[in-house]
C-alpha positions as CSV (number, residue, x, y, z in Angstrom):
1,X,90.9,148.3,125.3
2,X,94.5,147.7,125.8
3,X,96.3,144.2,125.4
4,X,99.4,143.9,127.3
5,X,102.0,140.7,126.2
6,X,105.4,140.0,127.1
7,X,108.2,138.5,125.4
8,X,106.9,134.9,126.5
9,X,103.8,136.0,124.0
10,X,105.6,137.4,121.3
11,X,108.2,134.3,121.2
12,X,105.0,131.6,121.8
13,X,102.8,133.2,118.6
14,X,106.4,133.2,116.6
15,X,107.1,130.2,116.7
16,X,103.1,129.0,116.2
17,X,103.3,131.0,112.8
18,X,106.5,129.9,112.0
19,X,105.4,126.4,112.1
20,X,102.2,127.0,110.2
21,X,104.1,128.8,107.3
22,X,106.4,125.1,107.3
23,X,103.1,123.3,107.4
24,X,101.8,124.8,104.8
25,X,104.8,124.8,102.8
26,X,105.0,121.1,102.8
27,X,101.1,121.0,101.8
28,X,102.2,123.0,99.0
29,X,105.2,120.9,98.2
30,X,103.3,117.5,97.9
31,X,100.3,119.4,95.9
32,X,102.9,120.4,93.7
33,X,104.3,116.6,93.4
34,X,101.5,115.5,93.2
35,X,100.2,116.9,90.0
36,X,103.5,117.2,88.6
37,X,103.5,112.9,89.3
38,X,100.0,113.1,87.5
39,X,101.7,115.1,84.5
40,X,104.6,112.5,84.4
41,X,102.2,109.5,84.1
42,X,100.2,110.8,81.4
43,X,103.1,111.8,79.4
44,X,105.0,108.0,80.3
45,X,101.3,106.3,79.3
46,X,101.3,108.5,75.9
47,X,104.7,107.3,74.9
48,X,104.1,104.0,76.0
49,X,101.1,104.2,73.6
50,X,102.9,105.6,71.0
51,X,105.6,102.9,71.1
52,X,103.1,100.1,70.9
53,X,101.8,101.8,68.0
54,X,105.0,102.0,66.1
55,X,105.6,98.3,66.9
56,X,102.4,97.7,65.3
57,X,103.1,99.9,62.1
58,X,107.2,97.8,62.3
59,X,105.3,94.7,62.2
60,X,106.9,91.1,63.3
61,X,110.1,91.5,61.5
62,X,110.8,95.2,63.5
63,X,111.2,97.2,60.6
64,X,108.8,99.1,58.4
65,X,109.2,99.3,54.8
């Protein structure tokens, strides 16, 4: 069995692939940001935590002796 394609073929499945490897590029991207976001808003809600908890320790006047 013997395929025959001309450069019509060869250009077409190019540029399919080429826009699959882009697609899934992006996909890769926002996974990426995604958990990287995820990472970011543990770490913000740890110092967040850790601020309150210093406040608490400072007590009303802001200082802790």
């Amino acid at each position: 069995m013997q395929l025959e394609v001309d450069e019509a073929d060869v250009q077409l499945l190019q540029s399919l692939l080429q826009s699959h490897a882009v697609t899934l590029s992006h996909e890769i991207h926002k996974a990426a940001t995604r958990e990287f976001r995820k990472k970011l808003e543990e770490e913000e809600a740890r110092t967040k935590a850790l601020l309150d908890r210093l406040r608490a320790i400072a007590g009303p006047g802001g200082t802790s002796r």
